[in-house]
C-alpha angles and dihedrals in degrees: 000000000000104000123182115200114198115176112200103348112176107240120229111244113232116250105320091318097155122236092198100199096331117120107204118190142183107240095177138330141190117219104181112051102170087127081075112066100231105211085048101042092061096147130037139155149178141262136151096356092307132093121229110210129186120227103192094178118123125170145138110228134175120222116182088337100312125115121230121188117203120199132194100267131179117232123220099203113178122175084292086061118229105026092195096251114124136163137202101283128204137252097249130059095250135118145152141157122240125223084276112051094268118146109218112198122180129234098206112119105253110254104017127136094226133017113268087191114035093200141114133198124222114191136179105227089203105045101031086238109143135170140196123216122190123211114227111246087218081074085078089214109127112139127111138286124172093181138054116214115209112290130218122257132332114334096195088053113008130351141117122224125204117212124175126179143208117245123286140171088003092299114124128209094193109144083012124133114167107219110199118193128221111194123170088338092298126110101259105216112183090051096048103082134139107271127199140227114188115226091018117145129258108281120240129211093247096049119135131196113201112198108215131150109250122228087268094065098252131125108253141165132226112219101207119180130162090250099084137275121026136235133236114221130190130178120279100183109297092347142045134261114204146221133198114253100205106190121200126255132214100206136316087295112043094042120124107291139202095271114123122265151039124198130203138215150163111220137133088019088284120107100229138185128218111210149160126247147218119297091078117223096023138095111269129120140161135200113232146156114246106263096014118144085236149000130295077227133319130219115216119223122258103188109106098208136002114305097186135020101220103066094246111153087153112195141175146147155189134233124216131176091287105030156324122285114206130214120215115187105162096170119232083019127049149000102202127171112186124176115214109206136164120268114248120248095245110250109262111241134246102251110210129201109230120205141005107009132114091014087298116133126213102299123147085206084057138071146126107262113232115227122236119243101192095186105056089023094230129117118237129190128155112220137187126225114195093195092236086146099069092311095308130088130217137220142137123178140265120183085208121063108199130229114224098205098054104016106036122228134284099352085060098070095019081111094048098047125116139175148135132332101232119127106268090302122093113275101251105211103217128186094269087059096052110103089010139109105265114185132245138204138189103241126158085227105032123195120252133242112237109208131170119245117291153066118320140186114217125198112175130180103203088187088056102033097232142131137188112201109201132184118250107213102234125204102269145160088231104214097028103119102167101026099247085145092244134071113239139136093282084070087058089048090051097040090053082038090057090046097051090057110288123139122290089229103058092067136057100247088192092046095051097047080097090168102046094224092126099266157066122251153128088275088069097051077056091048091049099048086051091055090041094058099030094044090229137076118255110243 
């Protein structure tokens, strides 16, 4: 037996079908499936990780004289292929789970026109416990049915299962849905009766009807035959109304097909619907709503040719707290599990300041940690730049600090590195900056912001690439230039002497911002001389 065993292989998403924010992969498969035989294992699903498969085939051979007796059996596969646990099958090809875990298989001689045994067996897989119901002939319900759709509830307590069953000896089962009542574990007769559903189609032998609660709450059935596109049906009395399920298709080619089957289910607030694909008798499906313009996703086929001749691409699932997991049974073909999950909001990253704030030097292993602001999505810090470089200070961002003794240095967050857009040069923040957007770009060498000396408030959107660079008002004498404590003429003489080329340090640079515009510069000797000869500071 050739197995393949793919843990988490991306699946590749059908002709543009989009997959919105869902994440589907392949958790195991089974590509060669000869150990079922495939005319006999017409039916198969899913539950708890393992396939259940139903092997109709009964016979009484002789091989070199000895007499071999084959029974109907049920097959447990997991990823290994066959485990080894089987159970007593049953005589038709069908096969299905109840709310509870319980496997149904059904007594009725495959292809007869009518059932030579109305009967059904409900097992529980886990205790051994099984059960067999009879149907009353006085149903007058007698066509056939190869498959067996989800029933409702617990059939060895309380459940309720729903047959219906193609035309046979001029009796037609048009409109028609068997409903056979479980109570207290026994066959309740006189609620299993043949319900109708006005305007239905014409049932198939391979028809199915899934019970599921729609997202409204409400018990509801899926109609699913190999025509097309199913029917939903919900109780009207004793008997169903009906609605079109019109199920998106992808092109001429990967539209629902005739292949059997149609499972429902309730996940991510939306009531979708798990079904095969075109081409018939492969191995393609898609997840929809019902009347969307296009699938959920869709999954190609990959068979390259029919790999059964009676249109089975059997699929179900199971949703959990994080998920849903998928059964995939084609017979002749494939076993597939895939989970379909959401896809994860990506983890916002640290932003960290590079260069000369807050008395840190370049060093790819240092930086002033932004802080995270969750509700506007933008990062904040307030730095300070002391103006060592020719009265002005550098930085630009990396949301990776490296450690030199196991990343190495600047190589290491050369990926993670962002600055300014400027044309090779720092980017010099002027006094028309300040306040405004100013762009940002990924760069393995960013260029750096070049700021005068003081205290800054920083905002930075890193999904938008911007940054607003904002004064912080620091507590200052205004006016008092050389820090005399006092403001008098000899600041205006050290303020012109520092423009014309002094020392930074021997001047206050908060105290002869005069204007309080960010910098220094010849407008605030203006401003001061103002004050000086007014009394009081210009606003």
């Amino acid at each position: 037996m050739k197995k393949f065993l793919l843990i988490a292989a991306m699946a590749a998403l059908a002709l543009g079908a989009s997959a919105q924010d869902y994440k589907l992969e392949k958790v195991w498969e089974i590509n060669d499936v000869s150990f079922l035989p495939t005319l006999d294992s017409r039916q198969g699903f899913g539950m708890n990780g393992k396939f259940y498969i139903n092997n109709k085939k009964q016979s009484v051979d002789t091989v070199d004289g000895v007499e071999i007796v084959t029974v109907p059996t049920i097959y447990e596969v997991d990823e290994n292929g066959l485990t080894g646990v089987t159970f007593d099958g049953g005589r038709n090809c069908a096969i299905t789970h109840d709310e509870a875990g319980n496997i149904i298989t059904s007594n009725a001689g495959f292809g007869s026109t009518m059932w030579n045994e109305q009967s059904f067996t409900v097992l529980n897989p886990e205790t051994g416990e099984t059960k067999t119901f009879i149907i009353p002939n006085d149903t007058g319900f007698q066509g056939r049915c190869d498959f067996f759709g989800f029933p409702k509830g617990n059939l060895l307590e309380d459940g309720e299962l729903y047959i219906t069953a193609a035309t046979s000896d001029g009796a037609t089962y048009t409109d028609k849905v068997l409903r056979i009542k479980i109570t207290d574990g026994e066959l309740d007769t006189d609620n299993t009766y043949v319900a109708t559903c006005d305007g239905l189609v014409n049932p198939q032998s391979s028809t199915v009807i899934n019970y599921y609660v729609d997202k409204d709450g409400n018990d509801a059935l899926v109609y699913a035959y190999r025509s097309g596109n199913p029917a939903k049906l919900v109780a009207d009395g004793d008997n169903f109304s009906f609605t079109s399920l019109v199920l998106p298709n992808l092109d001429d080619v990967n539209k629902k097909g005739h292949a059997n089957g149609v499972f429902p289910l309730i996940w991510d607030g939306k009531e979708m619907f798990i079904y095969p694909l075109m081409p018939d008798y492969r191995d393609g499906w898609a997840i929809a709503e019902a009347g969307a313009a296009e699938p959920l996703l869709a999954v190609t086929a990959t068979a390259s040719a029919n790999c059964n001749g009676f249109q089975c691409n059997w699929l179900n699932a199971e949703v959990d707290a994080t998920g849903v997991t998928i059964y995939q049974y084609a017979p002749g073909y494939c076993l597939r599990v895939w989970r379909l999950t959401k896809e994860e909001e990506p983890e916002a990253p640290n932003v960290y300041i590079l260069g000369e704030v807050n008395g840190n030097v370049w060093a790819p292993n240092v930086g002033v940690q932004m802080t995270r602001d969750e509700e506007n999505n933008v990062y904040t810090a307030t730095i300070t730049t002391d103006g060592m470089s020719d009265g002005y200070s550098y930085f630009s961002f990396s949301t990776e600090l490296a450690m030199y003794d196991d990343q190495g240095s600047w190589d290491y967050i050369k990926p993670f590195r962002f600055g300014a857009v400027t044309d090779g040069n720092p980017f010099l923040v002027s006094e028309d900056q300040i306040g405004n957007l100013i762009s940002l770009e990924m760069n393995e060498e960013p260029n750096a912001f070049q700021i005068p000396a003081g205290e800054w408030n920083l905002t930075l959107s890193y999904d938008e690439m911007t940054l607003i660079i904002e004064k912080v008002a620091p507590d200052v004498m205004r006016g008092d230039v050389n820090d005399s404590g006092d403001v008098r003429i000899d600041d205006v003489t050290a303020l012109i002497d520092y423009l014309l080329g002094g020392s930074a340090d021997e001047i206050n640079h908060a105290n002869a911002d005069c204007n309080l515009d960010g910098f220094v510069k010849v407008d605030d000797v203006t401003v001061l001389i103002d004050f000086l000869l007014g009394g009081t500071w210009e606003e």
